[in-house]
Kinemage of the C-alpha trace (Angstrom):
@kinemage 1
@onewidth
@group {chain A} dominant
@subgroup {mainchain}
@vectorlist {calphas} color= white
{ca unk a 1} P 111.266 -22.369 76.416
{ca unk a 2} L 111.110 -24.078 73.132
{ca unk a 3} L 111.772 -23.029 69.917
{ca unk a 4} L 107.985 -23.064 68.960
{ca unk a 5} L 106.732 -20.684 71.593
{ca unk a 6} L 109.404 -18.120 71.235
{ca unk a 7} L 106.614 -15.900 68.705
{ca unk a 8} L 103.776 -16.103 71.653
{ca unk a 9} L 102.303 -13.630 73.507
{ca unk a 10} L 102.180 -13.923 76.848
{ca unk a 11} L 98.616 -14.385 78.154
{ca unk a 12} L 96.929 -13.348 81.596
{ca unk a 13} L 96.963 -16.928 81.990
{ca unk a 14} L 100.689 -16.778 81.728
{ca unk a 15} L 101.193 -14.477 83.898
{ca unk a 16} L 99.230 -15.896 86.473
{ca unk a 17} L 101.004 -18.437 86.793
{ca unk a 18} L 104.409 -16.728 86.851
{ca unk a 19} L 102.631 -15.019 89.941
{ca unk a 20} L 101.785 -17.986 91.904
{ca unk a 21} L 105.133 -19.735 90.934
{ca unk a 22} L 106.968 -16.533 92.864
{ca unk a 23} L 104.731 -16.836 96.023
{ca unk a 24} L 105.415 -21.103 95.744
{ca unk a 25} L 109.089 -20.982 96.112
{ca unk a 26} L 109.571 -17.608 97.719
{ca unk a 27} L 111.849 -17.652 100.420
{ca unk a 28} L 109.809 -18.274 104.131
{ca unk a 29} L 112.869 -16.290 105.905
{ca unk a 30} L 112.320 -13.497 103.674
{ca unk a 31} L 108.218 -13.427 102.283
{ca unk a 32} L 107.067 -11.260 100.525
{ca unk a 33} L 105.895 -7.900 102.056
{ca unk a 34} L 102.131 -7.107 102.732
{ca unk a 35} L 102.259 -4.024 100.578
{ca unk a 36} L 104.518 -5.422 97.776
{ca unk a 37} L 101.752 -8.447 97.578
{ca unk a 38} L 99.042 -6.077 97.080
{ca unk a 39} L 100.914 -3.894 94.433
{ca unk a 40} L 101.638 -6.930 92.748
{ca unk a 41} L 97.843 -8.113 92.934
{ca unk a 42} L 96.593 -4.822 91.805
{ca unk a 43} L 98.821 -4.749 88.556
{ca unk a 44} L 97.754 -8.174 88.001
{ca unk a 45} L 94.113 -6.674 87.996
{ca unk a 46} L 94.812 -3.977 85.602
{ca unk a 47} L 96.640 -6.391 83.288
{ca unk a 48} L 93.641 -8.889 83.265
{ca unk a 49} L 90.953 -5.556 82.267
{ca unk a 50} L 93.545 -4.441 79.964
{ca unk a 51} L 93.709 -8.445 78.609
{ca unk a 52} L 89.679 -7.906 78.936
{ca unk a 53} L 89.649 -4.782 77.157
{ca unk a 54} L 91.200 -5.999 74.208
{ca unk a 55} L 89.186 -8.702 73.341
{ca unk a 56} L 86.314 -6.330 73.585
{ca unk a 57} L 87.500 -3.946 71.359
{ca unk a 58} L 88.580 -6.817 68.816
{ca unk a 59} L 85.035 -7.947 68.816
{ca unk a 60} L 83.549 -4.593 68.249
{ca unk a 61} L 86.091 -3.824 65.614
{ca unk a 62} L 84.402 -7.250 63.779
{ca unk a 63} L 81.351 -6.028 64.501
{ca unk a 64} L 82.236 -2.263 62.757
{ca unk a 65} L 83.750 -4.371 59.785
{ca unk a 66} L 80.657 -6.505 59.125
{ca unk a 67} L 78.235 -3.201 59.259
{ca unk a 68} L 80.544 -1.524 56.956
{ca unk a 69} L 80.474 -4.496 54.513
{ca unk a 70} L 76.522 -4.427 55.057
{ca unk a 71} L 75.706 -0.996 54.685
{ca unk a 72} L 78.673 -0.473 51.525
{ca unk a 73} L 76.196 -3.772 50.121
{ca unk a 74} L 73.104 -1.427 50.351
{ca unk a 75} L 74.494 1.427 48.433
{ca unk a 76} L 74.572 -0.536 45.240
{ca unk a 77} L 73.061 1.280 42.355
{ca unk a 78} L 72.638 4.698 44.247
{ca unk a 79} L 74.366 7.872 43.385
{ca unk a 80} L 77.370 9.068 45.641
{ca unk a 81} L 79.738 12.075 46.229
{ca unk a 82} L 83.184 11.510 47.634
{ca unk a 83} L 84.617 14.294 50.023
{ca unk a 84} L 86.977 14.975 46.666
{ca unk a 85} L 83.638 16.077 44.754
{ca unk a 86} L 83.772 12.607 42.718
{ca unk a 87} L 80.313 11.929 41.797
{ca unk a 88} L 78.968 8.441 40.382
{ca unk a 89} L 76.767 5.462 40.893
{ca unk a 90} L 78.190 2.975 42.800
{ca unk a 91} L 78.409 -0.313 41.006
{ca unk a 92} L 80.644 -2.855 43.226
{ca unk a 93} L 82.133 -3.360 46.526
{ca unk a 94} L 85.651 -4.313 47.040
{ca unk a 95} L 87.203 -5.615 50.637
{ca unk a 96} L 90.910 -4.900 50.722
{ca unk a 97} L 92.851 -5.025 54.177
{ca unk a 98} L 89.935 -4.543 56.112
{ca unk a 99} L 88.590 -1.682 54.696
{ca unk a 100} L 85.503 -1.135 52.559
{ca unk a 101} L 85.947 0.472 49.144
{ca unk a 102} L 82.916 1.396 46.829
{ca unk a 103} L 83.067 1.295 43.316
{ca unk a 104} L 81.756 3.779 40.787
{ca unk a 105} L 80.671 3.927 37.558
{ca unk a 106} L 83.648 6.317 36.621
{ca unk a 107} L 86.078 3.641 37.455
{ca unk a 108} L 87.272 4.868 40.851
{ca unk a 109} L 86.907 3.409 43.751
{ca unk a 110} L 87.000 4.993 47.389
{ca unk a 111} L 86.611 3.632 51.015
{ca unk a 112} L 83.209 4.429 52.595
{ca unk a 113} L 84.213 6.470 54.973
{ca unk a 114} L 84.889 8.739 52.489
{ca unk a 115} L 81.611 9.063 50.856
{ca unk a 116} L 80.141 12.991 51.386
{ca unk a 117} L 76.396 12.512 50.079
{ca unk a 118} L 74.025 10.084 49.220
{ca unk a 119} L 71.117 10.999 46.351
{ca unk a 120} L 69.276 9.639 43.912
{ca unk a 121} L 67.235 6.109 43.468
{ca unk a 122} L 68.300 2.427 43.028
């Protein structure tokens, strides 16, 4: 291993060929057993779903983040109260670490998840 790769995740990619590698040069006076081959394909299954998985939930984390950003967009102008009883038209959007903050008129700014109630006209 070089010096480069040593920060790299290991992939399913990786590990299937870590896999095949162990059946290639096992010993043929001592195989591996019938049962120990399938536990070893079944947890090679689970880790490619769980590899699977992931990426999935990546993806629909983007997705959350870009309706957040869309629908924080749309409040502009209309009047808001926070779940701290802050009240105030909101007047900009901020992005900050992945998370959605809307501005106010007062100043403050909180995320949009944190936004009780929604009134008034643009």
């Amino acid at each position: 291993m070089d010096i480069s790769t040593v920060g790299k995740t290991l992939g399913k990619d990786d590990f299937l060929k870590l896999f095949t590698s162990q059946l290639k040069y096992q010993d043929p006076l001592n195989p591996v057993e019938g049962a120990e081959f399938t536990a070893q394909l079944a947890q090679f299954s689970s880790l490619e779903q769980l590899f699977n998985m992931n990426k999935k939930i990546e993806e629909l984390l983007t997705y959350q983040g870009s309706l957040n950003n869309s629908m924080a967009i749309n409040l502009m102008g209309r009047n808001v109260t926070t779940q701290d009883g802050s009240t105030g038209k909101v007047t900009g959007v901020n992005f900050e670490n992945s998370i959605t903050y809307l501005v106010l008129d007062n100043g403050k700014k909180f995320p949009l998840g944190e936004i009780k109630e929604l009134y008034g006209n643009i």
